[in-house]
N, C-alpha and C positions, 0 to 999 in steps of 0.2 A: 876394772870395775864392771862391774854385771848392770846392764839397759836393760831400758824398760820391754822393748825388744827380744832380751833374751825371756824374760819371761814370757811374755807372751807366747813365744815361741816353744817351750816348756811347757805352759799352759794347755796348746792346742796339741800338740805332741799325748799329754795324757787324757782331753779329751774323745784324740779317736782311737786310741787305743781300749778307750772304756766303751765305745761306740762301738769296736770293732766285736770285743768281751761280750758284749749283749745281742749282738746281732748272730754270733757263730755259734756261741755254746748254749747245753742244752742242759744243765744242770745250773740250777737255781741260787744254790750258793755261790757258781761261778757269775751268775748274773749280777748278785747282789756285789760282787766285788766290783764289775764294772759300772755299776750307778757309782760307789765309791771314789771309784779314780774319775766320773767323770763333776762332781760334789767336788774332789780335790783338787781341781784343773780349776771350776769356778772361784774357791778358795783363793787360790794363789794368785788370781788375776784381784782380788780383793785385794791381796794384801799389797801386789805389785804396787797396784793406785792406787794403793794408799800409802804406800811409801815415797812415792814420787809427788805427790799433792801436797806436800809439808805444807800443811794449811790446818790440819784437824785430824785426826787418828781415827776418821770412821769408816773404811775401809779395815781398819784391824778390829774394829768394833762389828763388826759387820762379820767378817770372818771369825771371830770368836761365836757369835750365835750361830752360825751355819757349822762351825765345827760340834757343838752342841747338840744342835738337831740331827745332825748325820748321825749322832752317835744313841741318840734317840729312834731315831729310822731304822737305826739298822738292829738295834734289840729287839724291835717289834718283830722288822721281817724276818730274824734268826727267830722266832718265836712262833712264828707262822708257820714257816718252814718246818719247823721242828713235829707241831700237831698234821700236816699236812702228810709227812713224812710217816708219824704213827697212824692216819687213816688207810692213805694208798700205799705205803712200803715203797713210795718212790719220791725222787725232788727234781723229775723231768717234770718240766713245766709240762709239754705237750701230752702226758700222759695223764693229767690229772684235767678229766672234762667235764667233770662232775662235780660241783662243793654241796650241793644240798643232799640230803637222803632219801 
């Protein structure tokens, strides 16, 4: 049987990996994947405690609207990216030090 522990563990495992994603790369959709996994890491720790609190289901309630909004986040920023992309011809973040005209 899988402890709470193991998640946890699971949990921080894809938080620094998404930590690690945002800190080294230099392209923006790579970035946005690591907010993702580091969103999916909070997730799971929702759901963990809420699966161990057999009290009330609002850890999965909880995780439901954050899956949601992740996926609301993340149209926007593909959407950004996308016009950012048609101004500079680039989705290096360091490259783009300019947004007004």
């Amino acid at each position: 049987m899988i402890t709470l522990n193991d998640f946890i563990v699971i949990s921080v495992l894809l938080f620094c990996i998404g930590l690690f994603i945002i800190v080294s790369k230099k392209n923006a959709i790579q970035v946005l994947i690591g907010i993702e996994l580091m969103l999916n890491a909070a997730i799971l720790n929702l759901i963990a405690f809420g699966r161990y609190d057999r009290a009330a289901n609002g850890g999965q309630v909880f995780a439901l609207f954050a899956i949601v909004l992740a996926a609301a986040t993340t149209a926007v920023a593909l959407a950004i990216i996308l016009n950012v992309y048609r101004r500079y011809k680039t989705i290096n973040p360091d490259n783009v030090n300019q947004l007004k005209d």
